[in-house]
Each structure stands twice: as C-alpha cells, then as structure tokens.
C-alpha positions in Angstrom: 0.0 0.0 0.0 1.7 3.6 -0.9 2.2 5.6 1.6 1.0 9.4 2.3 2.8 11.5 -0.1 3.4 15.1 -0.5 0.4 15.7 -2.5 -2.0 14.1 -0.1 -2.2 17.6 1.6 -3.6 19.5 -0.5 -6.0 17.1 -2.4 -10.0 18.3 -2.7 -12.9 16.7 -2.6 -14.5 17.1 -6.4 -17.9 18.4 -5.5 -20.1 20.2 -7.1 -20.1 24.3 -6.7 -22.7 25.6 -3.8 -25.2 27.7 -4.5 -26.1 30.0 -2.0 -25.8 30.8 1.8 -27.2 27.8 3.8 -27.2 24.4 2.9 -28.6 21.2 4.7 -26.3 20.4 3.5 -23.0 -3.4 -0.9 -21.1 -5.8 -3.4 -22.0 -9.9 -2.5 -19.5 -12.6 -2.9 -18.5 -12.8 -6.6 -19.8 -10.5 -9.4 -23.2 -11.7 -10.5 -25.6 -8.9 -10.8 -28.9 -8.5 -8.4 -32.4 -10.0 -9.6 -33.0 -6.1 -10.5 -30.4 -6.0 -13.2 -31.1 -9.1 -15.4 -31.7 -7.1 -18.4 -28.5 -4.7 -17.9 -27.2 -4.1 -21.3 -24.0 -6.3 -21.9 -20.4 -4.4 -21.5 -19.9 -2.6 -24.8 -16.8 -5.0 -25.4 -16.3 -4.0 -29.5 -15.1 -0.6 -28.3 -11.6 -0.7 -28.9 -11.1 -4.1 -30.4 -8.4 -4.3 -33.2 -5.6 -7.0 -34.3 -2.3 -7.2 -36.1 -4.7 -6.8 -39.8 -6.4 -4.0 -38.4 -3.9 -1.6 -37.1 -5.2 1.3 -35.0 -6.2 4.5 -36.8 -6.7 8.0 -35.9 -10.0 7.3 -37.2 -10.5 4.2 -35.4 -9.0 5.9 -32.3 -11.6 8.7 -32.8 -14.7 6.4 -33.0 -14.0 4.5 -29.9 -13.9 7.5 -28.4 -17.4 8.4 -29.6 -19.0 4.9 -29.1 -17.8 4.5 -25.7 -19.3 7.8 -24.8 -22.8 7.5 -26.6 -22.6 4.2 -24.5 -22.1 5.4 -21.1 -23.8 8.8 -21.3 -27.5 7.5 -21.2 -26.7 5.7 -17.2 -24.9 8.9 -16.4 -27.0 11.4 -14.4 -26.6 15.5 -12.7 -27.5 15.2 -8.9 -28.8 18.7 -6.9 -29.6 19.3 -3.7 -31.3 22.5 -2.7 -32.6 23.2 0.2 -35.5 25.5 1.7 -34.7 27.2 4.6 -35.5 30.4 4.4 -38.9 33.0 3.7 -38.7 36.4 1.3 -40.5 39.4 2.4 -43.5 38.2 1.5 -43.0 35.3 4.0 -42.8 32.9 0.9 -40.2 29.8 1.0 -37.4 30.4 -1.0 -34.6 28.3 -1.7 -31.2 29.9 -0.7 -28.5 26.8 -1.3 -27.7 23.8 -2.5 -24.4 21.5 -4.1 -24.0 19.1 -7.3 -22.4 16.5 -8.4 -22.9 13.6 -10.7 -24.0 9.8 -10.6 -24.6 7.0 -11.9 -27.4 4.4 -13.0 -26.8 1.1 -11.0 -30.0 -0.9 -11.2 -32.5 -0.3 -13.9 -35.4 0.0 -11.1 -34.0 3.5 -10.0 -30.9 2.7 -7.9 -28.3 5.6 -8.2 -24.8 5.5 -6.9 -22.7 8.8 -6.0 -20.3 10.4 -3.6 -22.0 11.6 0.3 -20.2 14.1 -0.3 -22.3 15.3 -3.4 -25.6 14.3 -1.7 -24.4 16.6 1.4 -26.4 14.8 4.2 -29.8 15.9 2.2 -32.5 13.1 2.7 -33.8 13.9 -0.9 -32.4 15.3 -3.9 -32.7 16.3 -7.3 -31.8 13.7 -10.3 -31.4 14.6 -14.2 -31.1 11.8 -16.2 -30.0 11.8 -19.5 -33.3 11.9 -21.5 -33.9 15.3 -19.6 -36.2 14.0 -16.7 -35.8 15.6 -13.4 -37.1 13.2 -10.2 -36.5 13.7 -6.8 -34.6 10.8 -5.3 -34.4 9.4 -1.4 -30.8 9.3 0.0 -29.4 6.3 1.9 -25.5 7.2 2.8 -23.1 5.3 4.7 -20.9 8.8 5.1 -17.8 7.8 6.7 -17.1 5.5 3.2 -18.1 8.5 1.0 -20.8 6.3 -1.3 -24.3 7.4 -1.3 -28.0 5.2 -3.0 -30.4 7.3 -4.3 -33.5 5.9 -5.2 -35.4 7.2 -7.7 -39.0 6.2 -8.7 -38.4 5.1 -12.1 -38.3 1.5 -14.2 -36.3 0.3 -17.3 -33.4 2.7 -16.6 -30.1 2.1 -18.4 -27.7 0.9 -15.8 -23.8 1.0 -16.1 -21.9 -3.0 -15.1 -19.5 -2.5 -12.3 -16.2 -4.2 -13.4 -14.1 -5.9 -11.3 -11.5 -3.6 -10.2 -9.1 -6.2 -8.8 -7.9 -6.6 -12.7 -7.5 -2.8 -13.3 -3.9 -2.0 -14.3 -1.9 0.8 -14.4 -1.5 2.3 -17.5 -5.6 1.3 -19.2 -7.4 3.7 -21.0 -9.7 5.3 -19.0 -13.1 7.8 -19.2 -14.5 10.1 -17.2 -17.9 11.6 -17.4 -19.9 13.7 -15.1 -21.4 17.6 -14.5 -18.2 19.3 -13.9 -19.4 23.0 -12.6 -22.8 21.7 -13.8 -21.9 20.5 -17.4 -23.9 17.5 -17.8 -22.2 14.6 -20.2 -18.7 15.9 -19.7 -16.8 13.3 -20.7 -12.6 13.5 -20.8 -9.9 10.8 -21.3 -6.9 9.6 -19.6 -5.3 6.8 -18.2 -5.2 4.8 -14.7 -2.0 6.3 -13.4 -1.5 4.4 -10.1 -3.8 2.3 -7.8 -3.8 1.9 -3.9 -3.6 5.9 -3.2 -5.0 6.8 0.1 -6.1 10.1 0.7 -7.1 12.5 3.6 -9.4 14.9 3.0 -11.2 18.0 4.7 -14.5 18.2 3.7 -15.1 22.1 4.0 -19.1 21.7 3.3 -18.8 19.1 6.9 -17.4 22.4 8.6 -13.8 20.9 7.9 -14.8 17.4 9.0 -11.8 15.1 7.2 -12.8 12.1 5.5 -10.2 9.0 5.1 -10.1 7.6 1.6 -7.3 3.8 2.2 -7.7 2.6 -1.4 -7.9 5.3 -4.2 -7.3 4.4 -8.4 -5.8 7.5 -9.7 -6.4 9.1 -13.0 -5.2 11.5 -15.0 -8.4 12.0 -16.8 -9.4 15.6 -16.2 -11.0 15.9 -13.4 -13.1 19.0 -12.0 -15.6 20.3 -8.9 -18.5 18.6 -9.9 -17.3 15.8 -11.0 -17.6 13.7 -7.9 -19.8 10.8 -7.9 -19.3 10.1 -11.8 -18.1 6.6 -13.3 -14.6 6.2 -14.5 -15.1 3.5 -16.8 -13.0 1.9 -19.3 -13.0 1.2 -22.9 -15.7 -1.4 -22.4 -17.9 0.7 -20.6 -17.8 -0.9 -17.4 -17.6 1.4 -14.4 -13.9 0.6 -12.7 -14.2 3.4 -10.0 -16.7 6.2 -8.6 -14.9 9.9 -9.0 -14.5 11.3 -5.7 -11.5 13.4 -5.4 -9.1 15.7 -6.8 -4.9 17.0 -6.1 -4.8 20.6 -6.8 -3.7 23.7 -5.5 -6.2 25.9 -7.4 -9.3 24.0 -7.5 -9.1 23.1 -10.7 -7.8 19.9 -12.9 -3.8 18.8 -12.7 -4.3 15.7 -14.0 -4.4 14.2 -10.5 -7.7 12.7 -9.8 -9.1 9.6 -7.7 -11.6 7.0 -7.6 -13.0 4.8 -5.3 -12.5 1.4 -6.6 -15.4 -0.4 -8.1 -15.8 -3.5 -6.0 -16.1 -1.3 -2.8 -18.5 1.2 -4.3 -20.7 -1.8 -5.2 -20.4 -3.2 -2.3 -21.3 -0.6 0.0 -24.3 -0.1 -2.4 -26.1 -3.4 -2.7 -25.1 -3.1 1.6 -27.2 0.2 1.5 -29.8 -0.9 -0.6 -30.6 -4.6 1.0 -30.4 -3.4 4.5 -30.7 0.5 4.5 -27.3 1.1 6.8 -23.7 -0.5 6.9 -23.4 -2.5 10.3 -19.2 -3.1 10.9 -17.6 -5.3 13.1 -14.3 -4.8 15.2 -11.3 -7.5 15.2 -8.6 -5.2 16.2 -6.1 -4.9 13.4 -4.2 -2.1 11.7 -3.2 -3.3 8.2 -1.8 -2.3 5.1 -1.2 -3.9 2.0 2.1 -6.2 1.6 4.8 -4.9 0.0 6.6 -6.3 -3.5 9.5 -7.2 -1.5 7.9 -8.6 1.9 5.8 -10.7 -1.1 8.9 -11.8 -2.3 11.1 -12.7 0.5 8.4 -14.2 2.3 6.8 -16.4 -0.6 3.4 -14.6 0.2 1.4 -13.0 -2.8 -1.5 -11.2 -1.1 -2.5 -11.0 2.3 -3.2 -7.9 4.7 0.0 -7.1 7.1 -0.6 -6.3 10.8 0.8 -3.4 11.0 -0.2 -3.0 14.9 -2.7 -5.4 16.9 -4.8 -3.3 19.4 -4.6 -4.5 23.4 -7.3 -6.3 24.3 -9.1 -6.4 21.3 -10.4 -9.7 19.5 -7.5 -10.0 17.5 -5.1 -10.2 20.8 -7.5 -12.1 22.6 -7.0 -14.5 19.9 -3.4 -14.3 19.7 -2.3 -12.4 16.4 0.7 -10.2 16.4 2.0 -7.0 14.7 3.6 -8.7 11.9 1.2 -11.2 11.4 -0.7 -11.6 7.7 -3.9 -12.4 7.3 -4.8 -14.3 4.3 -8.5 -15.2 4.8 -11.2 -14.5 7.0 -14.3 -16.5 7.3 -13.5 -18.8 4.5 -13.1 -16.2 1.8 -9.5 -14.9 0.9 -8.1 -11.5 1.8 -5.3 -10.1 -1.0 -5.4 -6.4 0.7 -6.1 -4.4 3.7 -9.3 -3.5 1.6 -10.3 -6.9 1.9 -10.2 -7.6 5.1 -12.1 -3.9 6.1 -15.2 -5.7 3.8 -14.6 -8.8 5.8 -15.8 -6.7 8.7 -19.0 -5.3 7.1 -19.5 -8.8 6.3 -19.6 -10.6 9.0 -22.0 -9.3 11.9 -20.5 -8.1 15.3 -20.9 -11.2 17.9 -20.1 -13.9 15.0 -17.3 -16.2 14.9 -14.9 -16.5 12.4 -11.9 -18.7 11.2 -8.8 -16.1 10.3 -6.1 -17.9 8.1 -3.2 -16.4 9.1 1.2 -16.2 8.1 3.5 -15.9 10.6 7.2 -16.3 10.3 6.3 -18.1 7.0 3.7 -20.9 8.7 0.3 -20.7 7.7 -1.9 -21.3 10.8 -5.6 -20.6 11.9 -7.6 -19.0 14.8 -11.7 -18.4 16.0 -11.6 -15.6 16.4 -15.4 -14.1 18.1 -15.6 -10.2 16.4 -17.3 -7.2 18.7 -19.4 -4.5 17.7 -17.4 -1.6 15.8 -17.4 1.6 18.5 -15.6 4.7 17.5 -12.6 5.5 19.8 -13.9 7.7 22.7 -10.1 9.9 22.5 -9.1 10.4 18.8 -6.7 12.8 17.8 -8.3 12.7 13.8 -10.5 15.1 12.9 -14.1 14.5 14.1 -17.1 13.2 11.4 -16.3 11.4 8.7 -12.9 9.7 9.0 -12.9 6.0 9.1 -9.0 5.5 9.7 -8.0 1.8 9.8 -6.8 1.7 13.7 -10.4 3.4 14.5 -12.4 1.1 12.1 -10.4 -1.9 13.6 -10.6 -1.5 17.3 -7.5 1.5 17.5 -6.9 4.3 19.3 -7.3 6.4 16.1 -3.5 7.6 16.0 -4.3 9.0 12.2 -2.1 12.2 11.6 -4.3 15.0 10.8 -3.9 17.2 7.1 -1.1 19.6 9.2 0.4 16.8 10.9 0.5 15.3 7.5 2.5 18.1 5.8 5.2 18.4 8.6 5.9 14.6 7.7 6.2 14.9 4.3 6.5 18.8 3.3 7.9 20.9 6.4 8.0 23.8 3.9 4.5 24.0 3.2 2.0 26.9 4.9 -0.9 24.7 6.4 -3.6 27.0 5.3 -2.5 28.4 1.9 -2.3 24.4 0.4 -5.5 23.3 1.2 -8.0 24.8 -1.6 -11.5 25.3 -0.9 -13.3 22.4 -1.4 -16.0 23.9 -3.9 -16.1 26.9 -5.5 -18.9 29.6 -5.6 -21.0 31.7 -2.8 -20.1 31.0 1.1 -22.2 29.3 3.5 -22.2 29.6 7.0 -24.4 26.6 8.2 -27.9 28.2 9.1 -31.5 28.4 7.9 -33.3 31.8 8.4 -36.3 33.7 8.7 -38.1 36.9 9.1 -38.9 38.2 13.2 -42.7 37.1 13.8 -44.2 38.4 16.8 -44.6 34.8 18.0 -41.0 34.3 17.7 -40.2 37.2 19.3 -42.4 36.0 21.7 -40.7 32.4 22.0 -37.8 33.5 21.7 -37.9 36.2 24.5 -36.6 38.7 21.8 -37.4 42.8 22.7 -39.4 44.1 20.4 -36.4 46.9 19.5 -34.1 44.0 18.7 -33.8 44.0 14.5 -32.4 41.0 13.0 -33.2 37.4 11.2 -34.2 34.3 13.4 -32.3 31.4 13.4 -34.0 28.3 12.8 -31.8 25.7 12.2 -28.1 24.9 12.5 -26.2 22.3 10.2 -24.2 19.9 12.6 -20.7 20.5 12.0 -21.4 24.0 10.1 -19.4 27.4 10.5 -22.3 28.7 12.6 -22.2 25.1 15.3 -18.5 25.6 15.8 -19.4 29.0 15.9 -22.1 28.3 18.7 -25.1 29.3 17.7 -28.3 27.7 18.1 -31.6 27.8 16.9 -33.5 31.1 18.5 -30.4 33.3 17.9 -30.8 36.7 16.4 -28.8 37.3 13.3 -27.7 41.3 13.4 -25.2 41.7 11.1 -22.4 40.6 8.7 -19.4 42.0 8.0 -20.3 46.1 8.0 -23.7 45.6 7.3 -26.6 45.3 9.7 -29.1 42.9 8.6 -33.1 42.9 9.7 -34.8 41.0 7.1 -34.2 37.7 4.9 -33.0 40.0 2.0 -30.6 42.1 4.0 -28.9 38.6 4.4 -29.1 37.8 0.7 -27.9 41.6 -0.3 -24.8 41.0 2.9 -23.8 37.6 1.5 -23.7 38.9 -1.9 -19.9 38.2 -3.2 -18.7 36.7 -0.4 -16.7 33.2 -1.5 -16.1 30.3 0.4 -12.4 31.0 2.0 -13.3 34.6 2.5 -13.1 36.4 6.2 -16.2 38.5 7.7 -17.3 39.5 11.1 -20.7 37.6 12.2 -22.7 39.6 14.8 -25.3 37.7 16.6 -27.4 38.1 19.7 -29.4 35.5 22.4 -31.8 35.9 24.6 -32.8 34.6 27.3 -34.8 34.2 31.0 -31.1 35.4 32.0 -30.8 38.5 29.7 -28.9 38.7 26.5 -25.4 37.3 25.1 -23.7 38.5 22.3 -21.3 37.0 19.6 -19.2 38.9 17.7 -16.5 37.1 16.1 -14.6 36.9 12.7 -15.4 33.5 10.6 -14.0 31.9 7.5 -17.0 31.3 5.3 -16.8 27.4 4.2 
C-alpha cells in the first residue's frame, strides 16, 4: 500500500459548486448482478477491439472514443440538492443553497450511486437523467465511506456494469464523465495512473470534517468540482471506479484525480440498498497492504499485514501479532487491507470466524469471536467522517491530521495556503433563516427593538455550530452591514466566497438577559 505523499495535503474533494448561503447540506460474494439488473445491457466489449490486420487509426482511435461515450452517457446522471430554509418578504419559501455532483445508473429499477459528499447529508435530492427527466430521489448514505444510494422512482433505466476492479492496471485507457461545474455529459480521457492511493481529505461543506479515503485508483483523466460521484469507466464501458476526489492547488484539474475502486463502491451499495445502513464489526487490526519485497522474501502473494494489533481487542484475545498476515477471513480470501475492512462489514459483530493467518512463514488458523465496531472515545483525527484503519479496527485512532501530515512529508508547506476550498462559488455559513414574527419574538424572549433574522436551524458541524449558535439566535449583522430581514442577508452575502473572512454579529436571549457573539469567521 503507498504511503502518504506530498500531494496528499492539498487534495480536494471534487464536489459540485454551492449555490447559496445555507445548505442542509454493498457488493455480494463474486460478481453476479442483483435480480434487479437481469436485463442490464452487456459491456460494450467491441469498443476498442483491433488486431495485427487492423492496425489502430486516428479514425479508429476517434470512434471508440465516440461509441464509448454514446454508450455510457445514457446511465450517467446530474444530482442537486437545494434546500429551503428560508422565507422572502412576502413570507414565501425560497430556496437559498444547494451543491452538485454527478451519478450513476446502478439498477434499472432506480438505484443511483454517488459520492456523500455530493448528496451533502440531504435526505432527498434532485436527479437529471439523461433523457432530460428531473425526479426527486431518497438518499441512503453510509458517510464515513463517502458512497451514497439514491433511489429514484423510475423503471427500465439504463444501468452502467460495475467491473471488477481487482484486474484494473496501471497504465488502461480510461473515461470520465460527469457535470463538472454543472456541465452534464462531460466526458474527458486519460489513463489509470497508479492504484492503492490513500487520501485524507477536509470536507469544508462538513465544517472541515476530514474524511479517510485507504484505497484510491488515480487518473489523470481531467478531473473537476462537480465531478464527484461520476463513473470512470474503461473502454468497455464498465464502471472501474466512482470519481471522488481531486490533487490541486487551485481547485481546478492537474491531471491528478481519484476513484473509489469499483468493487467497494458496489459493495457498499447493494449493503445500502438490502439493508438501509452498513453495520461493521471490530477485530482489532491495523493493516496495510504487503509490500513487492515482503511478497517476495516471504513467498506470500497477497494478504493484509498487521501493521499494529490493538490490546485487548479480538484480534489479541485470539493471539495475532504486529507482523502477522492475514490471508483469509471467514473462508473467503483476503489479498489487501481492503479486503479484510469488507470482511468486517461482512460478517455481523458477535459472530465467529476462522482467520487464516502467516506468521514467520507458517500458515496457521484462529476463531476468532468479532465485537461490535465503537468509535474511539479519544481520537486525535478530525471528528465526522474519518474512518482511519486503527479506528475502524478497534484502534486508538492515532491518524495524523492534514497539518500533521504536511510536517511529515512537506515541512516547507504553509498549512492554510495548500489546502484549496473544497468547492467553489457563494459562502455558506451553516444556518437556515427567517423573518422576526411576533410569535418568535415572543418564543424566543426577543425585545421588540431588537432588529435582525431568526435562526431556525443549524447544520451539525457548520461554520455557525463551531461558531455556537443555536436555533432562536438573532442574526444582526455581517461584516459592515446590519441585517433585519431575509434579503438584508441575501444583499450581505452577496460576493462573499467560500475561504473569505467576515465579522458575524449575533445576539441571544434569554430568562437570563442577553449574550452577544461577535467574532470573525472563515465562510466554508
């Protein structure tokens, strides 16, 4: 498994551009496809074809390029999410946010797959397929793994076939197709440039929450905000990876992108749509992928290493070791770290499993009895949506964190200044507002002199809930302006880009009298 590199620092999430000021914001054993994709058209395996009597042409090169588009485009769809928070003067709804991305088709009764990211913890969202139909969706996300299901309420939908991304190689054609900056059917070409990338990355629209990312295939297909949630497929159509990620100082494409590898993605799907959640057990390991040279010199060809074997969990109740490799888990084999992380969504916490394990060369077994995955009660990574191996397998979360991760590798590099914004467009600050009612006033203990917008909801994990605020708060003013209505807000927040600096002036009252917050924020 590579380890962290230079670049890992300043690498951004590929999400879609915001919109506005507030937003709310499974694969089985094997590779058969569910009941609900028996009529899934067949991998487009013509595309590219060609022999020693039918050298490669420009022209040939050109309409492989074209079929393998008009194939793929028709599963590919544009995913929105806006929500409505807040009320004009009139007192009318009115949406004031949202994020998009892209997804894709992945059963043909209304199963879409895309990043959480994209879907940005919204319970519904907005879906354009191809043919120009917009539904509305219902989101079932398993966050911490960055893969989202929406279902839509729709039949007979071209689907995408998920390829087996064990066999991907370095150096195969690749495509990539999405809504980049809300492009639909954007569709660039490129190559798999290295596989087994991991990746740490802040997710700005979580309020800087970081999310872990152990097995990335990276591309350098161009590669844009927006993007995220797309299929990188290969030149028979078959999806190899979900877009989730980009390396870039400026926000825009380098020719560095990432993927989350097929078999997870579908995986983590069919786990989301047959049972609506992803239960995890805990065994207690920290691994990584072998080596070429511990492969050699040991005679192993696969197997997850044991990097570290957490005290008095499962694993070293059983008896495993840091240096130990586990080569199968419940019957089925593990080739990589990867492997034996599904092994643990697999198999429910309280079950008993044989692990095949290599020590010292010998092959030997061990029950081992799994526990119910908890999340480390002292962690020094980032709070949300990290899933770091030591947490996931029964550590102490010891993950360096994005600064901690440029002292390692980059002491030169300014921790703020590499870290790009992870979309582009209008700032948000994490809150839904409205108008001053006389019965909120009245709720909310607010004088009737006090001018302002009322604060009805907060986004966990939002500028404004590491700011502090709270539902009933008073909203007086941003930056130089005072604000006393929903458009004040609107006129205030006009300009104002995610990374930018502004004072945020807000009041609370009380039983106890009022408390007042005055403090500059950076707008995410």
């Amino acid at each position: 498994m590579n380890t962290f590199k230079p670049w890992t620092a300043y690498a951004v999430l590929a999400g879609g551009a915001l919109l506005g000021f507030a937003t709310v914001v499974g694969i089985n054993g094997g590779f058969r496809s569910p009941s609900a994709m028996a009529q899934a058209r067949p991998a487009l395996q013509s595309v590219g074809v060609t022999n020693g009597d039918n050298p490669v042409t420009l022209r040939a090169l050109n309409d492989m390029g074209v079929s393998l588009a008009e194939y793929v485009k028709p599963a590919v769809v544009h995913v929105k999410t806006v929500t409505q928070r807040s009320q004009d003067s009139s007192g009318k709804r009115i949406p004031i946010s949202g994020s998009e991305g892209s997804g894709f088709v992945y059963r043909s009764d209304g199963y879409i797959i895309t990043n959480d990211h994209v879907v940005a913890g919204a319970k519904e969202v907005s879906i354009i397929l191809n043919d120009g139909r917009e539904l509305t969706g219902k989101v079932t996300s398993a966050p911490e793994w960055d893969v989202a299901v929406v279902k839509v309420d729709a039949k007979d939908l071209e689907t995408l076939s998920m390829a087996d991304s064990k066999q991907v190689k370095v150096g195969q054609m690749t495509m990539a197709i999405g809504s980049p900056f809300g492009l639909e059917n954007s569709v660039t070409f490129g190559h798999v440039s290295a596989l087994g990338r991991e990746n740490m990355i802040p997710d700005y629209l979580k309020g800087g929450d970081t999310r872990f990312y152990p097995d990335l295939i990276q591309t350098d297909a161009a590669i844009n905000q927006g993007n995220s949630g797309g299929p990188l497929v290969d030149i028979d159509g078959r999806v190899i990876g979900m877009i989730s990620s980009i390396a870039s100082r400026t926000g825009g494409s380098n020719g560095i992108g990432f993927a989350i590898p097929s078999n997870q993605v579908r995986f983590l799907a069919d786990q989301l749509i047959s049972k609506g959640k992803i239960t995890r057990s805990m065994i207690g390991v920290v691994p990584r992928n072998l080596k070429p040279i511990e492969s050699k010199d040991l005679g192993i060809k696969s197997g997850a290493f044991a990097e570290d074997v957490s005290p008095g969990s499962p694993a070293d109740k059983a008896g495993l070791k840091k240096g130990d490799i586990i080569v199968g888990v419940a019957g089925e084999p593990i080739d990589s770290q990867m492997d034996l992380r599904n092994s643990m969504l697999k198999n429910a916490p309280g079950s008993t499993v044989k692990v095949d394990y290599v020590r010292n060369g010998k092959r030997s077994s061990v029950s081992i009895k799994l526990e119910e995955f908890k999340r480390a009660a002292t962690s020094t990574v980032p709070k949300g949506n990290v899933d770091d191996l030591g947490d996931i397998f029964g550590g102490d979360g010891r993950m360096p964190n994005i600064d901690e991760l440029r002292k390692r590798f980059n002491p030169d590099l300014e921790p703020e200044k590499d870290v790009e914004p992870l979309r582009e467009g209008k700032a948000r600050l994490g809150v839904g507002i409205e108008n001053l009612s006389d019965d909120a006033r009245k709720e909310y203990k607010i004088p009737s002199g006090t001018n302002g917008v009322l604060i009805n909801s907060v986004e966990p994990g939002s500028t404004a809930a590491k700011l502090g605020l709270q539902v009933g708060d008073i909203l007086i003013g941003i930056g130089d302006r005072k604000v006393a209505t929903v458009n004040d807000v609107t006129s205030a927040m006009e300009g104002v880009k995610v990374g930018d600096k502004r004072q945020v002036k807000v009041e609370r009252y009380s039983q106890n009298g009022r408390v007042s917050i005055d403090q500059t924020v950076i707008f995410k």
